[in-house]
C-alpha positions as CSV (number, residue, x, y, z in Angstrom):
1,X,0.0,0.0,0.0
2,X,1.5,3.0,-1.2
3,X,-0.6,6.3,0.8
4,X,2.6,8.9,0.0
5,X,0.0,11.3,-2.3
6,X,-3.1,9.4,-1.2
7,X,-5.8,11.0,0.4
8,X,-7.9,8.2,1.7
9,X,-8.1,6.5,5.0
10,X,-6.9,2.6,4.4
11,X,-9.2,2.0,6.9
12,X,-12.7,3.0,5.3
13,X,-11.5,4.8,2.2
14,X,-12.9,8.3,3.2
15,X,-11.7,10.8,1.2
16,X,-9.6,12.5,4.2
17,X,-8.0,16.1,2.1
18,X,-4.1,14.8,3.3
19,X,-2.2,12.0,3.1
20,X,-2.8,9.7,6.5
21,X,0.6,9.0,6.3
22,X,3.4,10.7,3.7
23,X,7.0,8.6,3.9
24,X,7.6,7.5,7.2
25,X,5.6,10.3,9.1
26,X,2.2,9.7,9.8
27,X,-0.3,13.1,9.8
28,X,-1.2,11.8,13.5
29,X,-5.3,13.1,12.1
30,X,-7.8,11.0,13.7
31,X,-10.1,9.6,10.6
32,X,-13.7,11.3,11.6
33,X,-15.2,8.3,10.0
34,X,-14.0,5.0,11.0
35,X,-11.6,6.5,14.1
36,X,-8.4,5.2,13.4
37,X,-5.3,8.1,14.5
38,X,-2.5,7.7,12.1
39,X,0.7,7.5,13.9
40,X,-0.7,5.9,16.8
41,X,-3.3,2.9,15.9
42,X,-1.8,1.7,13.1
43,X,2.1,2.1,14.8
44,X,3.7,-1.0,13.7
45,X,7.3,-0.3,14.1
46,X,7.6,0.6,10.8
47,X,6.5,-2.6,9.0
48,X,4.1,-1.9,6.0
49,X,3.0,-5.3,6.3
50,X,2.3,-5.1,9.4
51,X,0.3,-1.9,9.4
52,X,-1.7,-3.6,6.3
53,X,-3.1,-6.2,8.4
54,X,-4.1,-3.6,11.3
55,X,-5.9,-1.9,8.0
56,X,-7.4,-5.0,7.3
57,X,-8.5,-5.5,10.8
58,X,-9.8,-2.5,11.6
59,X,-12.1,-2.0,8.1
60,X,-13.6,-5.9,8.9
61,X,-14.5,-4.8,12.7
62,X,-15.8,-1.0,11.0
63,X,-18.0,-3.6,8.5
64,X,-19.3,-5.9,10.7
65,X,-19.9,-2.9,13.4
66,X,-22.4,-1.6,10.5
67,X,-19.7,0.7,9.0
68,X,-20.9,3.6,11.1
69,X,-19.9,7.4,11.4
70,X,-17.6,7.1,14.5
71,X,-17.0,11.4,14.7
72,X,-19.2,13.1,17.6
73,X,-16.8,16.6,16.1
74,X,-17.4,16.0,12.7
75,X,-21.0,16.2,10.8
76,X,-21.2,13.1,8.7
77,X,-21.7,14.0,5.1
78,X,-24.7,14.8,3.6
79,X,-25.4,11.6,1.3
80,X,-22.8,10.0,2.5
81,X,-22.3,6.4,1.3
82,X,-19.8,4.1,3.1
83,X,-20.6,1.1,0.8
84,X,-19.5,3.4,-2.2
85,X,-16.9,5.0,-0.2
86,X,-15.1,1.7,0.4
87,X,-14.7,1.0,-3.2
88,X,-11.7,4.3,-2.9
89,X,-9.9,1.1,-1.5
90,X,-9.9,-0.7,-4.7
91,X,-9.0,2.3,-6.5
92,X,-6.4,4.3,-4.7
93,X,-4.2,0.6,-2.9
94,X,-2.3,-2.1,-4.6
């Protein structure tokens, strides 16, 4: 998974407006819909691999939770399709 000009959480595939994570430094932004906080959930001492299968982890726990708007901060969008939204994943990751 390369995310260095991707804007999409590898979670959920929101479309976030920065890169969750550019190079080794993560944007330590909390996504507003499925939660994770890059830099610190998805630490995984560097190992892309690694951080993959806490991706895949998280977005089968965020489906089988309903694949809910987690942000109390942020207004869910209007229209806003998480079944549509997590086809970004299939687009924007190898």
């Amino acid at each position: 998974m390369n995310s260095i000009k991707n804007i999409y959480c590898p979670v959920c595939g929101y479309d976030l407006g920065f890169p969750p994570w550019e190079g080794d430094f993560p944007s330590d932004e909390i996504c507003p819909c499925c939660a994770i906080q890059y830099g610190y959930d998805d630490m995984a001492g560097g190992d892309i691999n690694k951080r993959n299968m806490i991706y895949n982890e998280r977005r089968n726990l965020w489906i089988k939770e309903g694949m809910l708007w987690k942000s109390i901060g942020t207004k869910q969008p209007d229209n806003w399709d998480p079944a549509k939204q997590i086809k970004n994943l299939k687009k924007n990751f190898h």
